[in-house]
C-alpha positions as CSV (number, residue, x, y, z in Angstrom):
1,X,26.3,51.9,40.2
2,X,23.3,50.4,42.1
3,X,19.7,51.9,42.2
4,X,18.1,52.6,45.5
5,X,14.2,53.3,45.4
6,X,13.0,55.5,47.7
7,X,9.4,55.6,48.7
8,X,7.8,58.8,49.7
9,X,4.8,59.2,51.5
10,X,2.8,62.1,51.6
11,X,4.2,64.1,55.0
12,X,7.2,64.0,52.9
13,X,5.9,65.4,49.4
14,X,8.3,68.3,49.3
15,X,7.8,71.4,47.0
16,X,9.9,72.0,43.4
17,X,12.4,74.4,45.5
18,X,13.2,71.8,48.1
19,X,13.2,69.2,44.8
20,X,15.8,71.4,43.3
21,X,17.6,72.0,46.1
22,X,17.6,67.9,47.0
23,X,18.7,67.1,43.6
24,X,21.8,69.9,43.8
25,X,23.0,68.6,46.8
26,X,22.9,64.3,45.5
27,X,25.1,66.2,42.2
28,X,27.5,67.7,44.7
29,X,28.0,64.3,46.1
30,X,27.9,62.3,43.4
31,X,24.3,60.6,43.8
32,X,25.8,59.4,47.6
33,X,22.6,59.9,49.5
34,X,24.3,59.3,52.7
35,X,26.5,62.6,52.3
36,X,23.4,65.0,50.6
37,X,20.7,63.9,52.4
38,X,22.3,65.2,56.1
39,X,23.5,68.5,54.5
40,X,19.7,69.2,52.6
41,X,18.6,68.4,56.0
42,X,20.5,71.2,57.7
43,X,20.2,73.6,55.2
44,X,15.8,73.0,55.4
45,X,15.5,72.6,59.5
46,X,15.1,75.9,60.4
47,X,12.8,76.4,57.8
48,X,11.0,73.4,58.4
49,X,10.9,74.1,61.9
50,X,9.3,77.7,61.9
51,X,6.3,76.0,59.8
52,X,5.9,73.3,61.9
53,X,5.8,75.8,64.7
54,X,3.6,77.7,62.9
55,X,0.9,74.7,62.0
56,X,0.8,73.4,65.8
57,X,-0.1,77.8,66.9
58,X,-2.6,77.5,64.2
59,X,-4.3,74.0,65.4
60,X,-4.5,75.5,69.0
61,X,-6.0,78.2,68.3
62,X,-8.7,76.7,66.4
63,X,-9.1,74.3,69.2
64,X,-8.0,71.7,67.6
């Protein structure tokens, strides 16, 4: 089996439960990124989208 490195950079640092909940889903489909990365994708959107939401109310109303 080959290795793939993936390089993260830091908008992308994700926290232990996301880790955790990456690493599950590349088991489930036997380390095939292409299959666990779209479903860890779904399953994080909404919340990813409620705190981007949140971050852009925040900048505007400190005027920034």
């Amino acid at each position: 089996m080959s290795r793939q490195i993936i390089t993260i950079t830091p908008s992308q640092i994700i926290s232990p439960q996301e880790a955790h909940l990456l690493a599950t889903r590349l088991v489930e489909a036997a380390g095939n990124h292409t299959v666990a990365f779209p479903v860890y994708e779904r399953e994080l959107r909404p919340y990813i989208t409620e705190n981007q939401s949140k971050g852009m109310d925040a900048a505007k109303m400190s005027g920034a």
